[in-house]
PLY file of the C-alpha trace (Angstrom):
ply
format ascii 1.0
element vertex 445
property float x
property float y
property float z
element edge 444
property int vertex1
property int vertex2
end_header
50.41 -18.97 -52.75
50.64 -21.74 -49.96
49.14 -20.21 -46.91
51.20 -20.02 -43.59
50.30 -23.13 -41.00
50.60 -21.63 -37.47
50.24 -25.01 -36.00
52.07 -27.28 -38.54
53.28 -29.85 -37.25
55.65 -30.48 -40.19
56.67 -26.71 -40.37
56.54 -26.57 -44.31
55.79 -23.27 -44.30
57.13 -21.57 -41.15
60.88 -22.29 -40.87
60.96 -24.01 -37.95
64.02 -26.24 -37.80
61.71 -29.45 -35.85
63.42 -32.61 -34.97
67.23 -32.54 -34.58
67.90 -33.22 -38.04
66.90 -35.37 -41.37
68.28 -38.54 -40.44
66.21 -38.76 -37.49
62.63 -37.87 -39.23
63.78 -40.36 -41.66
62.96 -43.42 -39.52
59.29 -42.26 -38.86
58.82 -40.80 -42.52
59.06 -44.68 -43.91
55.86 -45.67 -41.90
54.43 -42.32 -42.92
55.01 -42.87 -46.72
54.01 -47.19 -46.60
50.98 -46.41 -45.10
49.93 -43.36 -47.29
51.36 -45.79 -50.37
49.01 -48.68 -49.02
46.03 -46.02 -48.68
46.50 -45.09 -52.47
46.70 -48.83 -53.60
43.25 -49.03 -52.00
41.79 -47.23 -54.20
40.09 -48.73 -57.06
42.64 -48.93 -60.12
45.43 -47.46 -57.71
46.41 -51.48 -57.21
50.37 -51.09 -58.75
50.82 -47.80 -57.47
54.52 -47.60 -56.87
54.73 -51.11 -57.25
58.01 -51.78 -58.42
58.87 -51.53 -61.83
60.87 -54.35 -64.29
63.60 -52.99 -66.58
62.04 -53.37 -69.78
59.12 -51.09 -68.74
62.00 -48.44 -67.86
63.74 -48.83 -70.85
60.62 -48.50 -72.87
59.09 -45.47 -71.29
60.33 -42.55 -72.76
61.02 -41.25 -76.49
63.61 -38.95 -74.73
66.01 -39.53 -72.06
65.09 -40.65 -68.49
67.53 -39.84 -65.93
67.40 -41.44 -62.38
69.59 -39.18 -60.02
70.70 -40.25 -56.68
73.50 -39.69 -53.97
75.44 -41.96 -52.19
77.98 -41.72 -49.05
81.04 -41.56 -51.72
79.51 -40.32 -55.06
76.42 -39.85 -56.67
74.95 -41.70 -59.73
72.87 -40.47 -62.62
71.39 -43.45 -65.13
70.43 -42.41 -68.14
67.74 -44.61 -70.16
67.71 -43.80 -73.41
67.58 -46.03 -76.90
67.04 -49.47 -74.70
69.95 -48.98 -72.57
70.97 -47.95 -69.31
74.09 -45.47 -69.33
75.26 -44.81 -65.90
76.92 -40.94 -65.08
78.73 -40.53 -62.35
78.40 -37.51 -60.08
81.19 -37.34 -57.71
79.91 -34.20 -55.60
76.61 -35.42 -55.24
77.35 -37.17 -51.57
74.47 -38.13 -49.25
76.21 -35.73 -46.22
76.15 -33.19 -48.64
72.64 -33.65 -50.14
71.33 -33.59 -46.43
73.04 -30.41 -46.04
71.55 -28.62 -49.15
67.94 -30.01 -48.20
68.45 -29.10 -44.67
69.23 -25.40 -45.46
66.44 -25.29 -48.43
63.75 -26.08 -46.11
65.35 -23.70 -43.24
64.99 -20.96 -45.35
61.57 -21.88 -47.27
59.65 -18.45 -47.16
56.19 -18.34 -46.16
53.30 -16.80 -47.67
52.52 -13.31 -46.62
54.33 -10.71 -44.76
56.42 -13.18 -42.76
57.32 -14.81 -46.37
58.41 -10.93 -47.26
60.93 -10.84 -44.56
62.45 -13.90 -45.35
62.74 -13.62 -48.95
66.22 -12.08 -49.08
67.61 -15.48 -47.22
65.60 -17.49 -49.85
66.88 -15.67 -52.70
70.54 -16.09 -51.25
69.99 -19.34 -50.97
69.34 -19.76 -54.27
71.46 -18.65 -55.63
74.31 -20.39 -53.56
72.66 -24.02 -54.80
72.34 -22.57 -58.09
75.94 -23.10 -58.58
76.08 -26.46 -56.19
73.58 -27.69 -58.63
75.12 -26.96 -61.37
78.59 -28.91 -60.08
76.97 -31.84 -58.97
74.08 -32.47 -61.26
73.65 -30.46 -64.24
77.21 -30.38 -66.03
77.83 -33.97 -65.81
74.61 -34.29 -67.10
75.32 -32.00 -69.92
78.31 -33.59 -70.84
76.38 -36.86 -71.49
72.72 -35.37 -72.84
75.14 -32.84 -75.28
72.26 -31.46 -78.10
69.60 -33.63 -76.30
66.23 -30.90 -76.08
64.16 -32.79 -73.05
64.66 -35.01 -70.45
62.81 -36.33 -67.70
64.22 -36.65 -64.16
63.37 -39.51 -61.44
64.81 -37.54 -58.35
65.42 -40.24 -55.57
65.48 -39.48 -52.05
66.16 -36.07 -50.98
66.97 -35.24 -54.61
63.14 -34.77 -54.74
63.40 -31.72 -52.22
65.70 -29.57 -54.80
64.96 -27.41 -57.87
67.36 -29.23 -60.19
66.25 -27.25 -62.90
67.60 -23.81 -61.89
71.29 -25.05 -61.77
74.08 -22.65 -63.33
77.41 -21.56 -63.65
78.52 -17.76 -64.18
78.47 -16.96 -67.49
79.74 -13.08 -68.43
78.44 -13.47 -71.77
74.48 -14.40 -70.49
71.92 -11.77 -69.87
71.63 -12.17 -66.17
75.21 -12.94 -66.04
74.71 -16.78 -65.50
74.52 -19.64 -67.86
71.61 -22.35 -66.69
70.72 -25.69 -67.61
67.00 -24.63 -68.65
69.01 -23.06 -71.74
70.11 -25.96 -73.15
68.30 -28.87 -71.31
64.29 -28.65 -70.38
63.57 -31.17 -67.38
60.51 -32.34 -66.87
59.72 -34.56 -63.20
58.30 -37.84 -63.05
58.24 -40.14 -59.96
58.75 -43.54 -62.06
58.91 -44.70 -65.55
55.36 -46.24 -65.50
53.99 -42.76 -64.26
56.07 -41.27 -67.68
54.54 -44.21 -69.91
51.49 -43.76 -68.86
51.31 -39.89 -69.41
53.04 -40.21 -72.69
50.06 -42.07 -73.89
47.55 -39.73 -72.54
49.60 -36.61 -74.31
49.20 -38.63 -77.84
45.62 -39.46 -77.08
42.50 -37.34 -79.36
41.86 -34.43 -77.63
38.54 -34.06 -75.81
36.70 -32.45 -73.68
37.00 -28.28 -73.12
38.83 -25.88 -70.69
38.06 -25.15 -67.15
39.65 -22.00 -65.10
39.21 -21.27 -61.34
40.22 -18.21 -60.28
40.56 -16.19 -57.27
37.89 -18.34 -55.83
36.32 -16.18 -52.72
37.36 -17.19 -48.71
36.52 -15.85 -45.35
40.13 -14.09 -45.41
40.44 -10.82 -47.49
44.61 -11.52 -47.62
43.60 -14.60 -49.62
42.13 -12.22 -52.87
44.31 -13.18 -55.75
43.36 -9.70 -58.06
45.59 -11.54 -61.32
44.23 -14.82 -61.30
41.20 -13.95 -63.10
43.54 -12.58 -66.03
45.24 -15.77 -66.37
42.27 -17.18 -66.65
41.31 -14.86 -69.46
44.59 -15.61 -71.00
44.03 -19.13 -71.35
40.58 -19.07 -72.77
41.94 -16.80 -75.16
44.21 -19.58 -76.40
41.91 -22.54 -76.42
39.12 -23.06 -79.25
37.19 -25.53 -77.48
34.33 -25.22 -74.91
35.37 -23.19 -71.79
33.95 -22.86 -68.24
35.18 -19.97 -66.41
34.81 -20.55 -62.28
35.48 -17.28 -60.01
35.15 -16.36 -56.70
31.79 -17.09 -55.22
31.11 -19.50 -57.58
34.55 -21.54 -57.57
33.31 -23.94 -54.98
34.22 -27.68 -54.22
31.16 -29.21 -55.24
31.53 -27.66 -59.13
35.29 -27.80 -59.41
34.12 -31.71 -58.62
31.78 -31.98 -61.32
33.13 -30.05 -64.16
37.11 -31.11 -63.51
36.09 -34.61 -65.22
35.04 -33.88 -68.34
38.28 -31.12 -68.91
40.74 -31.76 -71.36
42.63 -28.45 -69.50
42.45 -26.97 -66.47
43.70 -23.69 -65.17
43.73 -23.13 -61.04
44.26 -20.11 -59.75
44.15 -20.43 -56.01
45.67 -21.16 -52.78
46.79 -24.51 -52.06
47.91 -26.60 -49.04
50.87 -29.39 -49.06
50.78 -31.95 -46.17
53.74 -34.20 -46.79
52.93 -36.30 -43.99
49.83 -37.03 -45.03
49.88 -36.81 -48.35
46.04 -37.24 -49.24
45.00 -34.40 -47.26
46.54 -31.85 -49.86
44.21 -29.70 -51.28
43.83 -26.79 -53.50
41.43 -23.54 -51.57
37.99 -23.03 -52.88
35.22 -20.71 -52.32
33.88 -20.73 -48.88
36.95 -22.14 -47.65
36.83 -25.73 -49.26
39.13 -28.10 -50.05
39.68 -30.29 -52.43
41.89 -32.80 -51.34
43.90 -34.92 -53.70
41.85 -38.10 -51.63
39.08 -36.26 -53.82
40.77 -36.07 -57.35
42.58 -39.39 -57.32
39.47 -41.62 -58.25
37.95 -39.24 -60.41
39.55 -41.05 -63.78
40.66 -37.48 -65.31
41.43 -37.05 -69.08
43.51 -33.98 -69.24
45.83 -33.24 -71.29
47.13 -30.52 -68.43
46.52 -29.10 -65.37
48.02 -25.61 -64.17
48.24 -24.79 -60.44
49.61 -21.23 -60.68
50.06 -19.20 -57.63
50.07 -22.40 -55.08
52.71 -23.78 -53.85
51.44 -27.15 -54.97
54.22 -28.94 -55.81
56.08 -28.32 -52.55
58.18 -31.43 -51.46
57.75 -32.29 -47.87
60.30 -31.94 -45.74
59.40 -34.25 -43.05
59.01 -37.13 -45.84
61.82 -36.39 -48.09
61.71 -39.30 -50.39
57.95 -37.99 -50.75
56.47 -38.54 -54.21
52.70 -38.17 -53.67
51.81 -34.61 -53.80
49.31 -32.55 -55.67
51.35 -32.63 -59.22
52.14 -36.74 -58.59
48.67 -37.24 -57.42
47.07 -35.50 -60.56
49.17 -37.69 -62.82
48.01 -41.05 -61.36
44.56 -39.73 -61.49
44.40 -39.34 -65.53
46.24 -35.98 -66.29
49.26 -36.16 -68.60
51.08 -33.75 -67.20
50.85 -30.69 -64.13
52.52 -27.06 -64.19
52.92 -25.94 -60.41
55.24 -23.85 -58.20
57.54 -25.36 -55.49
57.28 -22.21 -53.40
55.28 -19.36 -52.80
55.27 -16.91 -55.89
54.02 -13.71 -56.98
50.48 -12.94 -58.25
51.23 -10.43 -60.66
54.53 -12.26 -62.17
53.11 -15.58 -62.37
50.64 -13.81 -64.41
53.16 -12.77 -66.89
54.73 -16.08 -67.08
51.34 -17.98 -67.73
50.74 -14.86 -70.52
53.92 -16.42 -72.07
53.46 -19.73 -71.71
50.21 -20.07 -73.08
51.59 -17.86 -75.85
54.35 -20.71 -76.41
52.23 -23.61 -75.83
48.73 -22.65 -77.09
50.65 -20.31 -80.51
53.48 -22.41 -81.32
51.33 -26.31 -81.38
55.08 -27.97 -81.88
56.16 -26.95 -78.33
54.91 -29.49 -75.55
54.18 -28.03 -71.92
57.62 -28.58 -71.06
59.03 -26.93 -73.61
56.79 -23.97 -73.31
57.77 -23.54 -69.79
61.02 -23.82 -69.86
60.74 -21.47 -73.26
58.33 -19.00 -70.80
60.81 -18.87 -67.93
63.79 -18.05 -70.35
62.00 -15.14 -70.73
60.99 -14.42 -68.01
64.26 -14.33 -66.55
66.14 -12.39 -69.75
63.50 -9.71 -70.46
63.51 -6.10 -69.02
60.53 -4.09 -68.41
60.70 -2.14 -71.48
60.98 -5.61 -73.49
57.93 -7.14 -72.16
56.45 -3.59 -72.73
57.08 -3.65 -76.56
55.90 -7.20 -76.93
52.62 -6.66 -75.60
52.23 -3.74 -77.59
53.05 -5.12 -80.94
50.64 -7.87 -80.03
47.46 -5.75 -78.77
48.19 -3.51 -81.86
48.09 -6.86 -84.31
45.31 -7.74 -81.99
46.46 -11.47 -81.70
44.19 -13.85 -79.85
46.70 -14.52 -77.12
47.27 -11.38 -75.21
43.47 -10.33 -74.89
43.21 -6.53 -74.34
41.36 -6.63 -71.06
44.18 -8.69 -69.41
46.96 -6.57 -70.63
45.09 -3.39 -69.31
45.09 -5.17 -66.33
48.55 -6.34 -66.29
50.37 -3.81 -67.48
50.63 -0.74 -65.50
51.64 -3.38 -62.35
54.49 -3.84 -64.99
56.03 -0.46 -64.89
56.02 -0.70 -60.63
58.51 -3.80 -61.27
61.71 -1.81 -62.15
63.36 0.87 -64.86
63.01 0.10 -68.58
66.26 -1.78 -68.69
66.29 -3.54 -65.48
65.62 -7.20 -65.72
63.32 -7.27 -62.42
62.75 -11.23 -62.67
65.92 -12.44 -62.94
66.31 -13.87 -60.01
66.34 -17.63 -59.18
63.43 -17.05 -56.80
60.96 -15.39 -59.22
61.76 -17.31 -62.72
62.32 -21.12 -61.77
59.58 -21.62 -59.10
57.02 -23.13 -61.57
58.41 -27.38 -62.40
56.75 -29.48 -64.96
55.56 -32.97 -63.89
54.32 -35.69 -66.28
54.58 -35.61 -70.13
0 1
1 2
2 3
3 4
4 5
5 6
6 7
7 8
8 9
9 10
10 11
11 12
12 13
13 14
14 15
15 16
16 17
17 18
18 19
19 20
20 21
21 22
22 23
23 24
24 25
25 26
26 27
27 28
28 29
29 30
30 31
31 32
32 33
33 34
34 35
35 36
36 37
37 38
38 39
39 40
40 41
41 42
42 43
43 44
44 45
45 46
46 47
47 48
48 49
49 50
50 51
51 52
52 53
53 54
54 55
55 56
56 57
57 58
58 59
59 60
60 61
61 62
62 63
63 64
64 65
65 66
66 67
67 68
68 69
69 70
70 71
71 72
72 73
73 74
74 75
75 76
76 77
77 78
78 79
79 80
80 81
81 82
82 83
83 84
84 85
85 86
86 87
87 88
88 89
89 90
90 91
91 92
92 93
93 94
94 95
95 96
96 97
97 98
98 99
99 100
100 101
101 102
102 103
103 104
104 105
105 106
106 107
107 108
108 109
109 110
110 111
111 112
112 113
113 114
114 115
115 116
116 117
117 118
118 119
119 120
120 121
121 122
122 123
123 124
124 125
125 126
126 127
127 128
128 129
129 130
130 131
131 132
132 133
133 134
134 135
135 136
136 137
137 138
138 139
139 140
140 141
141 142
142 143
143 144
144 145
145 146
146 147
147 148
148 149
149 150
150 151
151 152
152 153
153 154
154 155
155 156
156 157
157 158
158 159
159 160
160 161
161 162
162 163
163 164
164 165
165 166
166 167
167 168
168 169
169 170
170 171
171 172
172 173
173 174
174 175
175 176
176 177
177 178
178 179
179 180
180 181
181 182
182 183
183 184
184 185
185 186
186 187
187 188
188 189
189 190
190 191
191 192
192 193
193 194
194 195
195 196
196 197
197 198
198 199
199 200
200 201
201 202
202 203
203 204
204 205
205 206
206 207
207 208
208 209
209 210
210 211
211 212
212 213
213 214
214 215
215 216
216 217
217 218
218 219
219 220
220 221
221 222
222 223
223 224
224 225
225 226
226 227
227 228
228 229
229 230
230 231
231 232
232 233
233 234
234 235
235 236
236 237
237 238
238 239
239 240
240 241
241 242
242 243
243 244
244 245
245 246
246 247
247 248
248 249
249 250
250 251
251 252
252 253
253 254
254 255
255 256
256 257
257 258
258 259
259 260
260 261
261 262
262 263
263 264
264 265
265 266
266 267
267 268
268 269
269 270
270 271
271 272
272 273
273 274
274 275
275 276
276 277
277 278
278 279
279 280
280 281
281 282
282 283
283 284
284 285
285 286
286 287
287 288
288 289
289 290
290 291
291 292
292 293
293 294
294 295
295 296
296 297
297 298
298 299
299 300
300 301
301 302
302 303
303 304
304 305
305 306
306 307
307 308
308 309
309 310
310 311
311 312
312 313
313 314
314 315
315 316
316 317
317 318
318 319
319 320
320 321
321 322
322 323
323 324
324 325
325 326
326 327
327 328
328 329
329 330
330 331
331 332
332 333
333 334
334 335
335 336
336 337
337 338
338 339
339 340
340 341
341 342
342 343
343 344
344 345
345 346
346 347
347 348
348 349
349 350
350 351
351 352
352 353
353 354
354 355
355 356
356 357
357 358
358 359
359 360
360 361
361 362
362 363
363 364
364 365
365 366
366 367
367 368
368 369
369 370
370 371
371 372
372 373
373 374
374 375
375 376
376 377
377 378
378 379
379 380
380 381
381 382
382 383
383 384
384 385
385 386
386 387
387 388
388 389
389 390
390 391
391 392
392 393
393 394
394 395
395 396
396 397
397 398
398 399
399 400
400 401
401 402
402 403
403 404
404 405
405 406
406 407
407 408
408 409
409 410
410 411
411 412
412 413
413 414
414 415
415 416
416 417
417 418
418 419
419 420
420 421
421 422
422 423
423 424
424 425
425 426
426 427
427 428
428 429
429 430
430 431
431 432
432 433
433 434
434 435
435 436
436 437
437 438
438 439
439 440
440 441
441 442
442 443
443 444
């Protein structure tokens, strides 16, 4: 989970409503994002980041669809690049006033970590859940109606698009579960920030796998509130899924200086920790280690990474920024122009024990089921998630610990489940909500 920034001057975490409104942090957010663009390009093989990019490199990016999305002052526009073309959607209730609106009220009510974050999460959920249903109107059925029986696509969000969860729109649905119908059932989105980013982490997906696993978890700080008791069974989790070599960092010994030398050589790596998003200056980002250090994305960026994926569970990592909305360097973005194909992370503050159970799930998916890319696990994890009651997950877990299959090791479901029957009844579906399923977003290939 993002800790709370007393002092931010950006208020990312502490609801503060800042300058007057988004048009005026606008102006001074272009500087903001040249200069942190000119910083990157300085950086040894960084030279073309966000250059811009010709039309036959779009059109030949992606085996699946590519979707730019974007609003205007009348209607909004969704091109779709798919099979050498460009297919233009229109989306007539995607209007800039009304996108400033939405991202206006989504970073009003961002919760913050910690008891303040408790507080606030009933006006987060309701918020939710409100553009839930804008964002299924504006963006997702039109989409739908063009993408009919396409499985994947990846999304370019432009401008404040970025700031939204576009992947958690739906429309009531009586026949559903949870009583809503979402585009994650019929659509998995992945994020990319450009269709050389996408081309460029397709290739590294396809490449020979090498190198082994690395997990950090729960690394150890000054501040007891900071303990993250789960992490170190999501770790387990996902060295129970991978055959390769593994190196297992916790607290004491999660520190900068080995995270720095071992993160190299990973073909995945698993974080769970504490991060920090600074959207005005980008670099600065970090993900919490032992003793209190950072490692900033300044750090990662000229490493020349080969994985395959890297999970930031219970860090708020891929928060957008809201006083650089048309912000697309952040932890996930910054990870993908470093080497990794593609980056798992939460856009707000989430739960240690149920991000547990959806990284239980989605290594299941990913790790069990080798047809199923990261995306597709996700989304796959997060349908569940979301549809399952307690006595569901219950039975599942027991029919695997009494097959004794690799995946749910018994030590981590010890651990897990009794926190499981604190959740709700047998037949409640305690994770349903907007806020607790869709926080985790895909990024890459």
């Amino acid at each position: 989970m993002t800790q709370p920034q007393e002092s931010s001057p950006h208020g990312l975490h502490d609801g503060a409503t800042g300058p007057a409104s988004l048009f005026d942090e606008l102006r001074a957010a272009r500087a903001e994002l040249h200069e942190a663009v000119e910083q990157i390009q300085r950086i040894p093989g960084y030279e073309r980041f966000l250059a811009p990019v010709e039309l036959d490199e779009i059109t030949a990016a992606a085996d699946h669809p590519l979707v730019y999305v974007t609003a205007s002052d009348d209607a909004g526009i969704a091109l779709v690049v798919r099979d050498g073309r460009v297919d233009p959607v229109p989306l007539p209730a995607l209007r800039t006033a009304t996108l400033h609106e939405w991202a206006e009220r989504h970073r009003t009510h961002f919760p913050s970590a910690g008891a303040r974050g408790a507080m606030q999460r009933g006006g987060w959920e309701r918020h939710l859940a409100d553009l839930r249903e804008r964002l299924w109107e504006a963006v997702a059925e039109p989409l739908l109606a063009e993408l009919s029986g396409v499985p994947h696509a990846s999304l370019v969000p432009c401008g404040l698009v970025g700031l939204l969860p576009v992947h958690l729109a739906g429309c009531r649905d009586s026949t559903r579960p949870t009583g809503f119908r979402y585009l994650l059932d019929e659509l998995s989105i992945g994020y990319v920030p450009n269709a050389r980013a996408l081309a460029a982490s397709r290739r590294r997906a396809t490449s020979t796998p090498s190198g082994g696993l690395l997990t950090v978890a729960d690394p150890q700080t000054p501040a007891p509130t900071d303990r993250l008791p789960y992490a170190r069974w999501e770790a387990q989790v996902a060295a129970a899924t991978f055959p390769g070599p593994v190196t297992q960092l916790r607290g004491p010994d999660a520190t900068v200086e080995r995270v720095r030398t071992e993160l190299p050589t990973a073909w995945l790596a698993h974080f769970g920790c504490h991060g920090t998003a600074e959207p005005t200056d980008p670099l600065r980002s970090a993900l919490r280690l032992a003793g209190d250090g950072r490692l900033h994305l300044s750090d990662i960026m000229p490493m020349r990474l080969t994985l395959r994926l890297a999970v930031l569970s219970a860090c708020s990592a891929f928060v957008p920024g809201r006083d650089l909305p048309d912000e697309v360097i952040s932890l996930p973005t910054g990870l993908v122009q470093a080497g990794a194909a593609g980056v798992l992370a939460p856009m707000w503050p989430v739960d240690d024990h149920t991000t547990a159970l959806l990284m239980t799930e989605f290594y299941r998916r990913w790790r069990t089921e080798c047809a199923q890319s990261p995306a597709t696990a996700l989304a796959g994890a997060q349908r569940w998630l979301r549809d399952a009651t307690v006595a569901e997950v219950e039975q599942q877990w027991v029919r695997a610990l009494d097959a004794q299959e690799a995946w749910l090791p018994e030590e981590a479901a010890e651990a897990l489940l009794p926190q499981l029957f604190r959740s709700g009844s047998g037949d409640s579906r305690p994770w349903s909500s907007p806020a607790v399923w869709a926080a985790f977003a895909f990024t890459g290939a």
